[in-house]
PyMOL CGO cylinders between C-alpha atoms (Angstrom):
from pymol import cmd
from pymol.cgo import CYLINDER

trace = [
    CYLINDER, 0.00, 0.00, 0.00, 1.47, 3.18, -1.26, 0.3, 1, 1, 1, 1, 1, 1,
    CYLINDER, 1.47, 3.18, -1.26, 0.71, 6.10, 2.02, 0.3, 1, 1, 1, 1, 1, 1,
    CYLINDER, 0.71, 6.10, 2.02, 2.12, 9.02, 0.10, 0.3, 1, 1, 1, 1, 1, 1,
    CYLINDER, 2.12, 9.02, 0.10, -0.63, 10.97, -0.70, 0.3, 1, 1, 1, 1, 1, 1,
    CYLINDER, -0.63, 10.97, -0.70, -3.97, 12.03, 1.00, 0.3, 1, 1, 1, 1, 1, 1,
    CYLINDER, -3.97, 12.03, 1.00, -7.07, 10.40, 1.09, 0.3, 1, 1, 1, 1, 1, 1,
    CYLINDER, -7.07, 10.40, 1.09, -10.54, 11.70, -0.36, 0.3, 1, 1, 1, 1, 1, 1,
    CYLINDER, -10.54, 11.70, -0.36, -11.44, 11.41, 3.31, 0.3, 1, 1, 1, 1, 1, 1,
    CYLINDER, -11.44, 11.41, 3.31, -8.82, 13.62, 4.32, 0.3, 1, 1, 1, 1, 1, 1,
    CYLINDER, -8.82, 13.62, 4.32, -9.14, 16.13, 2.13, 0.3, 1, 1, 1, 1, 1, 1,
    CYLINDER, -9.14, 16.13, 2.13, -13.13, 16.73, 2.15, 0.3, 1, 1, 1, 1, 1, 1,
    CYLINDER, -13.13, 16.73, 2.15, -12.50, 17.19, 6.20, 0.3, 1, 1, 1, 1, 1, 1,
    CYLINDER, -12.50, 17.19, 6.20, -9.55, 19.56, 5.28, 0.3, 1, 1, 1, 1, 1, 1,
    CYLINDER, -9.55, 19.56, 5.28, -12.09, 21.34, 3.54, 0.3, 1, 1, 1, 1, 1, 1,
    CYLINDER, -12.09, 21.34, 3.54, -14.65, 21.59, 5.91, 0.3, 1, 1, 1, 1, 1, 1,
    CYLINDER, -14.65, 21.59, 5.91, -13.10, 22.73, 8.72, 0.3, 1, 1, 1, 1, 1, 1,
    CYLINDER, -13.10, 22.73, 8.72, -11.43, 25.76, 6.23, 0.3, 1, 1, 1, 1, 1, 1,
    CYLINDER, -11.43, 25.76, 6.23, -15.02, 26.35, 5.02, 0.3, 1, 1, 1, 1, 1, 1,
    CYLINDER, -15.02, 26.35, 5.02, -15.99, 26.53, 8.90, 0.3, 1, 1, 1, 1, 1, 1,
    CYLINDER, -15.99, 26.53, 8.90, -13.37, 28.71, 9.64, 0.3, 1, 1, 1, 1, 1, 1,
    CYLINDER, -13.37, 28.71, 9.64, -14.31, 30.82, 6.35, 0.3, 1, 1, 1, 1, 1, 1,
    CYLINDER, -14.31, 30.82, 6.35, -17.62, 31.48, 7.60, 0.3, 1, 1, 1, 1, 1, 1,
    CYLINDER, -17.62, 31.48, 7.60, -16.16, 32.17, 10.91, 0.3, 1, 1, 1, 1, 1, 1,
    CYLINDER, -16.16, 32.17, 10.91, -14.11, 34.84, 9.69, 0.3, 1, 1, 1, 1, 1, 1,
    CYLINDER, -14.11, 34.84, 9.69, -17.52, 36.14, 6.97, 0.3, 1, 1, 1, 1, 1, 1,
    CYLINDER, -17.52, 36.14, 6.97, -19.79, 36.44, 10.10, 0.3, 1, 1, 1, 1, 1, 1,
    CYLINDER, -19.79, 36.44, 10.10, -17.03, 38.38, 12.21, 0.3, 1, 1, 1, 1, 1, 1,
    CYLINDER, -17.03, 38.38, 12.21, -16.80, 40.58, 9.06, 0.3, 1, 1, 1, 1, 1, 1,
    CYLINDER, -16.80, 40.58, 9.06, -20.39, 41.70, 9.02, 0.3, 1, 1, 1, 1, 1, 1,
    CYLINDER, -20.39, 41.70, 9.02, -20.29, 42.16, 13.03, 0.3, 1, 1, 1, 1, 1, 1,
    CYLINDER, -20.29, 42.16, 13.03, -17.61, 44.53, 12.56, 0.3, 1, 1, 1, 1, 1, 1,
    CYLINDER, -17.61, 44.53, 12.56, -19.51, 46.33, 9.33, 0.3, 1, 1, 1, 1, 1, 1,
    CYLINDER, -19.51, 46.33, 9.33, -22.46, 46.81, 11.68, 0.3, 1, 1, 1, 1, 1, 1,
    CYLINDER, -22.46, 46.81, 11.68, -20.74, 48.09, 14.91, 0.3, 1, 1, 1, 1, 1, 1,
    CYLINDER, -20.74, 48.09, 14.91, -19.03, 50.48, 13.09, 0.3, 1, 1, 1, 1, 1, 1,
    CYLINDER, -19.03, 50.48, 13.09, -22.04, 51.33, 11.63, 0.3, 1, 1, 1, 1, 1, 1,
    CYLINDER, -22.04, 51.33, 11.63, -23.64, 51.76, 14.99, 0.3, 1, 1, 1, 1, 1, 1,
    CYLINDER, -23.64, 51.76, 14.99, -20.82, 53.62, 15.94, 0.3, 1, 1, 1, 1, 1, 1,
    CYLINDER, -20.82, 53.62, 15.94, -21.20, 56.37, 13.14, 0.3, 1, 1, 1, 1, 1, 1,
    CYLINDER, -21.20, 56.37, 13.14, -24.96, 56.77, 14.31, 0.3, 1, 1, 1, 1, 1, 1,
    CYLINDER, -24.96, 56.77, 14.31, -24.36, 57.22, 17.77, 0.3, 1, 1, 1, 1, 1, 1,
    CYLINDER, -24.36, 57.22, 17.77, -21.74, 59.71, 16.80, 0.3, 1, 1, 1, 1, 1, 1,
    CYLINDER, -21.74, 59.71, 16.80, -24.33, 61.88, 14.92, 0.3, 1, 1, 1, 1, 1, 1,
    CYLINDER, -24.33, 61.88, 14.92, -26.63, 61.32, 17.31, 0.3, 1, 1, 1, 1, 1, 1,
    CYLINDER, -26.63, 61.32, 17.31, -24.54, 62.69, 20.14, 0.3, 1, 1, 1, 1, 1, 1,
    CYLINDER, -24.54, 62.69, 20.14, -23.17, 65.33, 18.02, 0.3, 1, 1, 1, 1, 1, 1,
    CYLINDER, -23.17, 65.33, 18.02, -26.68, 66.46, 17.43, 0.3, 1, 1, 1, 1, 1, 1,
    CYLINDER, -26.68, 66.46, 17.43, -27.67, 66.28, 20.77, 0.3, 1, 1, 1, 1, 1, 1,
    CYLINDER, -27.67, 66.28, 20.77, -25.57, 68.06, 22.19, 0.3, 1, 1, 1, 1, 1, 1,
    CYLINDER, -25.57, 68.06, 22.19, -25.96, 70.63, 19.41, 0.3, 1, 1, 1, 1, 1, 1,
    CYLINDER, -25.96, 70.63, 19.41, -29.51, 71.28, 20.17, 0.3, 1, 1, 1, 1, 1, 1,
    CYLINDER, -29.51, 71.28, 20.17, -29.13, 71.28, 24.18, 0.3, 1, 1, 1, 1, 1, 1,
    CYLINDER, -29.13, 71.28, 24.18, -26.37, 73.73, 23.68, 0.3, 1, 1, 1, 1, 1, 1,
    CYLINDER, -26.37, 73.73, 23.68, -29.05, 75.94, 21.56, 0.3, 1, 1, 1, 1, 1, 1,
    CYLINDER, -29.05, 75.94, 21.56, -31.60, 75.63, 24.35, 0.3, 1, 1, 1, 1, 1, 1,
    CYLINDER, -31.60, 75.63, 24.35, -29.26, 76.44, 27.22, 0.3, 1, 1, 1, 1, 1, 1,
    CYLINDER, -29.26, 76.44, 27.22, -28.37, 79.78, 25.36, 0.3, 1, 1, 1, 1, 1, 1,
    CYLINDER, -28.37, 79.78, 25.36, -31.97, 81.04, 25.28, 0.3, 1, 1, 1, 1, 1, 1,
    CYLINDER, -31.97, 81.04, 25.28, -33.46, 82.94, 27.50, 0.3, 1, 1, 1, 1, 1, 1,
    CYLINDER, -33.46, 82.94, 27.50, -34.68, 81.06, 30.86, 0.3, 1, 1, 1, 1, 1, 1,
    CYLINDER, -34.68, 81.06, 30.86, -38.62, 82.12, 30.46, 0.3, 1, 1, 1, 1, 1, 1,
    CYLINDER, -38.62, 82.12, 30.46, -38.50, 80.73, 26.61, 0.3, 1, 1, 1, 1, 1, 1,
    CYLINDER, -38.50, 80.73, 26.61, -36.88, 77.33, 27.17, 0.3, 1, 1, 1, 1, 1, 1,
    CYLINDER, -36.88, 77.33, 27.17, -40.24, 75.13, 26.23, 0.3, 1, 1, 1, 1, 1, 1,
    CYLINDER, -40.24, 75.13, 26.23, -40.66, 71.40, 25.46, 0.3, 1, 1, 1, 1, 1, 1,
    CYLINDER, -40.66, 71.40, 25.46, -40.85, 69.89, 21.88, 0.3, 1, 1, 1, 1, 1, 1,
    CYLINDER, -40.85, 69.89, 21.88, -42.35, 66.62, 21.98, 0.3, 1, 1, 1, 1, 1, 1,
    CYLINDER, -42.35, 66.62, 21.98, -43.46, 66.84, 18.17, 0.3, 1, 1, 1, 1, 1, 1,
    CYLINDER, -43.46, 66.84, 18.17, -39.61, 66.72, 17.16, 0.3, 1, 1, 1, 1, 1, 1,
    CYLINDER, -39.61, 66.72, 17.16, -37.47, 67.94, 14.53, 0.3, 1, 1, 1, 1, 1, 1,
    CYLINDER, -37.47, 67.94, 14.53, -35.70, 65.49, 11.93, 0.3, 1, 1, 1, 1, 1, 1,
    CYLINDER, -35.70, 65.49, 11.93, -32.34, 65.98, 11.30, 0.3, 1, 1, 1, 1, 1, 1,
    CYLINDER, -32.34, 65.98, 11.30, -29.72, 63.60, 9.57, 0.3, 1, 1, 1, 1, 1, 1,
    CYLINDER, -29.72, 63.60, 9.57, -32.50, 60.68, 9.43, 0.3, 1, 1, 1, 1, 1, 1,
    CYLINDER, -32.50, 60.68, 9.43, -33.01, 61.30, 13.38, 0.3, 1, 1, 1, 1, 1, 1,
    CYLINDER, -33.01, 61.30, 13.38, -35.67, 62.86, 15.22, 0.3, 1, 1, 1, 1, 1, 1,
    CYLINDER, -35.67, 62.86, 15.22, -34.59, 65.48, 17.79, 0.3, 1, 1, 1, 1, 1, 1,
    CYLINDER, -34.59, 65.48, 17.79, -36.99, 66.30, 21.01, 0.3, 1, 1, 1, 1, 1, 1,
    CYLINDER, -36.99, 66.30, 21.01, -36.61, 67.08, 24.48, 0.3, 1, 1, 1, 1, 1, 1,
    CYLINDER, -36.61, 67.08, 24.48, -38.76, 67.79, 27.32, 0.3, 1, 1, 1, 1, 1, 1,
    CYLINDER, -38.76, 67.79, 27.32, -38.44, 71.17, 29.79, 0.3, 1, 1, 1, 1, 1, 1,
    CYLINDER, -38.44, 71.17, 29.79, -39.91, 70.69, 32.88, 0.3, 1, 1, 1, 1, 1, 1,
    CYLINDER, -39.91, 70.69, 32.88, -39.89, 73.52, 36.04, 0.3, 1, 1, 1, 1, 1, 1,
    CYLINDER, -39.89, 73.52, 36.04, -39.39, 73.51, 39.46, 0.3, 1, 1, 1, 1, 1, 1,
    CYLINDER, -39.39, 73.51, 39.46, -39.49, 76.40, 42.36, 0.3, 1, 1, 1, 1, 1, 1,
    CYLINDER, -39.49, 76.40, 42.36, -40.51, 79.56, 42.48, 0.3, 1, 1, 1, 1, 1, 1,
    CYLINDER, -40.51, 79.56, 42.48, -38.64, 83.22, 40.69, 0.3, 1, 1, 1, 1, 1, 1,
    CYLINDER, -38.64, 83.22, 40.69, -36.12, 83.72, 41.70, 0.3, 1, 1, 1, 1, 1, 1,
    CYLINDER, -36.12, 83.72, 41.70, -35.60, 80.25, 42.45, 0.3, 1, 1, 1, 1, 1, 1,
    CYLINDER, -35.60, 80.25, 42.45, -37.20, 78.64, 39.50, 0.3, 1, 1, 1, 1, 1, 1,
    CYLINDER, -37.20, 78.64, 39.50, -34.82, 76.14, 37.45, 0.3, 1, 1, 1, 1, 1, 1,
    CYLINDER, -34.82, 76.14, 37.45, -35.53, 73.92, 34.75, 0.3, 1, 1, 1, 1, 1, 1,
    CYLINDER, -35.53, 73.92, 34.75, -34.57, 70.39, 33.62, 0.3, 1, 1, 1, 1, 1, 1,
    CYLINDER, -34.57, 70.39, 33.62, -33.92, 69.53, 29.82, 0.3, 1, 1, 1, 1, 1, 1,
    CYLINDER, -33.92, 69.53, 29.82, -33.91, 66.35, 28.91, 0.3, 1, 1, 1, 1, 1, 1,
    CYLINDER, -33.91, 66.35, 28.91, -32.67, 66.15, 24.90, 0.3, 1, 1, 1, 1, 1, 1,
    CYLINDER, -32.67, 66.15, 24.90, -33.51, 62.25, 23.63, 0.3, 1, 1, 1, 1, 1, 1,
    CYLINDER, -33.51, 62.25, 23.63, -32.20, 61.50, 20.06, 0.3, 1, 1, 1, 1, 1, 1,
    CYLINDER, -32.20, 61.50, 20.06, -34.02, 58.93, 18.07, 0.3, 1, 1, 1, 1, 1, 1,
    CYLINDER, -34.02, 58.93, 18.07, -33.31, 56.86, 15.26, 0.3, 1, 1, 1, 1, 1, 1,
    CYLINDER, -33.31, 56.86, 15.26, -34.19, 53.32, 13.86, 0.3, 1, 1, 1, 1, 1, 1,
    CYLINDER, -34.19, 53.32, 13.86, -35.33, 52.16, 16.48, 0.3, 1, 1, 1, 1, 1, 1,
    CYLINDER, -35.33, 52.16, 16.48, -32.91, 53.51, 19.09, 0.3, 1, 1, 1, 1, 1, 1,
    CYLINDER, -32.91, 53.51, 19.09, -32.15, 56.18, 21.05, 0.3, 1, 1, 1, 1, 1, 1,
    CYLINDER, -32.15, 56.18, 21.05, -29.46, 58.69, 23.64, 0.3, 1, 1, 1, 1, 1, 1,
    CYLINDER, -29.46, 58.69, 23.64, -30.45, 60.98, 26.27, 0.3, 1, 1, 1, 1, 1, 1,
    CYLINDER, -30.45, 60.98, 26.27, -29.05, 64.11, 27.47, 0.3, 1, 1, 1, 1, 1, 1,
    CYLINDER, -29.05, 64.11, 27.47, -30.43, 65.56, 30.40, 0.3, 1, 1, 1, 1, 1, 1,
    CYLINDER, -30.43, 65.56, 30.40, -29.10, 69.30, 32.30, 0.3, 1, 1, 1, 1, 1, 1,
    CYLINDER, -29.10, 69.30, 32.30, -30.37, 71.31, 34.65, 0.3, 1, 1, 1, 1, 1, 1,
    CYLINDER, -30.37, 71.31, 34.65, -30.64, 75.72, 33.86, 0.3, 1, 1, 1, 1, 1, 1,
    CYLINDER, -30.64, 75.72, 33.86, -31.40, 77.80, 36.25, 0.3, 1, 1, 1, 1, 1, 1,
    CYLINDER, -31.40, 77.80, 36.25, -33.11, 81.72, 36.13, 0.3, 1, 1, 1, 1, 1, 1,
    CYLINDER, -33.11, 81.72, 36.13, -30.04, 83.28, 37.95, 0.3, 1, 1, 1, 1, 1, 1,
]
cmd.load_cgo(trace, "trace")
């Protein structure tokens, strides 16, 4: 018997196992592809965010209202809810920003104050 060579046997499990670890290596691809995907949308979510609390700490106290209806920006959809507490002159207000987009979502809340 001549055991120079490799048997069919031995080369279809060769095969599989490098078609397993193929696939391995395809699915890991498309994780990566859709974290940094996620990561790009988080990014302009925070970005915009941010953007619009910064706008609605720089107005004036008594004119800082909610906006539950929203405003679409980049694909995402921008409210944020203003509710009061205390009395002028100690009256402040909390903001709470939430950015929304396919089915997820960030929140940035602050706190202004009348003084």
């Amino acid at each position: 018997m001549n055991k120079k060579g490799f048997t069919l046997i031995e080369i279809l499990v060769a095969l599989a196992l490098f078609a397993l670890g193929a696939l391995a290596l395809a699915h890991m691809q498309v994780l990566s592809i859709r974290g940094g995907t996620f990561g790009k949308q988080a990014l302009t979510a925070t970005t915009l965010g941010e953007q619009t609390l910064e706008g609605i700490k720089n107005t004036a106290f008594n004119a800082i209202a909610s906006n539950t209806t929203g405003v679409t920006q980049q694909g995402m959809t921008i409210t944020w809810t203003v509710n009061t507490f205390g009395t002028t002159p100690n009256q402040y207000k909390t903001i709470t920003v939430t950015v929304t987009w396919e089915g997820k979502s960030i929140n940035f809340t602050t706190i202004v104050s009348q003084v």
